[in-house]
VEXDREN-2710 file (C-alpha; in Angstrom, 1 decimal):
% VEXDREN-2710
k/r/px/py/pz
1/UNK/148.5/68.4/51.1
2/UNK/150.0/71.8/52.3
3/UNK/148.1/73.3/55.1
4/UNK/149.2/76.8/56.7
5/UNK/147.6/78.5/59.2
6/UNK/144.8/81.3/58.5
7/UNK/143.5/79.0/55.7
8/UNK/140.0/78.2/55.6
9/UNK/137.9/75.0/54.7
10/UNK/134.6/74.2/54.7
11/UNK/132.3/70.7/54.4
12/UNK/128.7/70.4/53.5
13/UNK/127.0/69.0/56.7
14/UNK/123.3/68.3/56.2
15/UNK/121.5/71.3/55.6
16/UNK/124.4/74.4/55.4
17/UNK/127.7/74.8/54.6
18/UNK/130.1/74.5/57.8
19/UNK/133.2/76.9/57.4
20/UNK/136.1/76.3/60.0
21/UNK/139.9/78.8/60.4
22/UNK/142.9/76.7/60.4
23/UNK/144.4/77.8/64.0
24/UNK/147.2/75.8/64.0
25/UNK/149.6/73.5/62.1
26/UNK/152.3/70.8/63.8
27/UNK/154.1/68.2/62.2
28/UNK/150.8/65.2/62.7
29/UNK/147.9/67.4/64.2
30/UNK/145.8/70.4/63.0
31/UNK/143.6/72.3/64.9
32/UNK/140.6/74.1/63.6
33/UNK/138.2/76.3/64.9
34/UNK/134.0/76.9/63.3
35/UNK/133.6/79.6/62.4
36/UNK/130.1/80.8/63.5
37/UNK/131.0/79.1/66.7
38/UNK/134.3/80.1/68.5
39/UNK/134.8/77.8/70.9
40/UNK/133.8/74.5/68.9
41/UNK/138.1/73.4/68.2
42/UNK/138.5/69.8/67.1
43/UNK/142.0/68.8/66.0
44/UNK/142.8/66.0/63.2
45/UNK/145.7/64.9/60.8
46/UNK/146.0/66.7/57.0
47/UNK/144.9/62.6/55.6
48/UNK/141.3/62.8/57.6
49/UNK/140.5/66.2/56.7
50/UNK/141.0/65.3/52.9
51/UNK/139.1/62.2/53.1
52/UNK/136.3/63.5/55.1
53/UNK/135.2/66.2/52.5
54/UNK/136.9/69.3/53.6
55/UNK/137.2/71.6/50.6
56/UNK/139.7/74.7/51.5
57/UNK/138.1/78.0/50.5
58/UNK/140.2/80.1/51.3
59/UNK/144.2/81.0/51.9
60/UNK/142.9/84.6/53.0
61/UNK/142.3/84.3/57.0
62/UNK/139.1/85.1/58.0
63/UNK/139.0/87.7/61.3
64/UNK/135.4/87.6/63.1
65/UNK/135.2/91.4/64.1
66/UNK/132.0/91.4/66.0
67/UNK/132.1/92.1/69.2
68/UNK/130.7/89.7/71.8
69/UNK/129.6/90.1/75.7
70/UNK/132.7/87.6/76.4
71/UNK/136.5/88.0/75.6
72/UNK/138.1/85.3/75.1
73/UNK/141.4/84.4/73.5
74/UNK/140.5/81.8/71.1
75/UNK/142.9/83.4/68.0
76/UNK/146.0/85.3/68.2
77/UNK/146.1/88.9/67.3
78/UNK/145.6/89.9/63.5
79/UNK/148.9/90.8/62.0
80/UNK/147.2/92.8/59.7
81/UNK/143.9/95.5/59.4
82/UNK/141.1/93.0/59.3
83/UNK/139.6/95.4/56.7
84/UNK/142.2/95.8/54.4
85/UNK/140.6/94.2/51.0
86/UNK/142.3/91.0/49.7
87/UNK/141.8/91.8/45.3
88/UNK/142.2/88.0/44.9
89/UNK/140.1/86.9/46.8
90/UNK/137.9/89.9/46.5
91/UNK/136.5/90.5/50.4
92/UNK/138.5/92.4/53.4
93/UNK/140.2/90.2/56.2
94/UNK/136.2/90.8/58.2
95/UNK/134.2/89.3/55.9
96/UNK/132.9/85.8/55.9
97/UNK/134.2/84.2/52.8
98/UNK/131.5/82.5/50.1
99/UNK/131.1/79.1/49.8
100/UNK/132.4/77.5/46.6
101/UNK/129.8/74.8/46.7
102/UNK/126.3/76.3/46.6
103/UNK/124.3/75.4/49.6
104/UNK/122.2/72.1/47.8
105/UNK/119.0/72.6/50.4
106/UNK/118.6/75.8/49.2
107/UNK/118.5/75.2/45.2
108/UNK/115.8/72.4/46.5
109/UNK/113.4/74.7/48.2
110/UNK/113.4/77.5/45.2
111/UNK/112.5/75.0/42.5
112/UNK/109.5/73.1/44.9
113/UNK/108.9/76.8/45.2
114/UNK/108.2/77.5/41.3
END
């Protein structure tokens, strides 16, 4: 499996959908980072993240523009405009990619619902 840095992956984990940036690729480790939380990092080997469920959904990187109280130097500088629209994968650089698998909680609660 070919990993590059800036890709992202996500697993189903309980009840959402966990998304997480590829920061950094060596010869045995990978390091990712969640994105909705910027300082969560784990690091594991391209064999555990296949078997573990990680889907990759997309090559495009993701750029979290918001601004927070804190600055901290979690990811290196953008190379490019984080708003400069991607056509294949149809969202800029600044917006959260969707989920390929549906959320499965959520398709639950809407048919109890009915």
């Amino acid at each position: 499996m070919d990993i590059i840095t800036g890709e992202i992956y996500g697993k189903q984990s309980g009840s959402r959908f966990v998304m997480y940036n590829v920061l950094k690729v060596s010869k045995n480790v990978i390091t990712l980072q969640n994105i909705d939380n910027p300082l969560s990092l784990f690091e594991t080997t391209s064999a555990k993240l296949q078997t573990s469920g990680y889907v990759r959904i997309s090559q495009t990187p993701y750029i979290n523009t918001a601004s927070t109280g804190k600055k901290r130097k979690s990811i290196r500088k953008p190379t490019r405009c984080p708003y400069t629209m991607d056509f294949l994968e149809d969202r800029a650089d600044s917006q959260r990619p969707a989920p390929l698998i549906p959320d499965l909680f959520s398709s639950i609660t809407t048919t109890n619902a009915s």
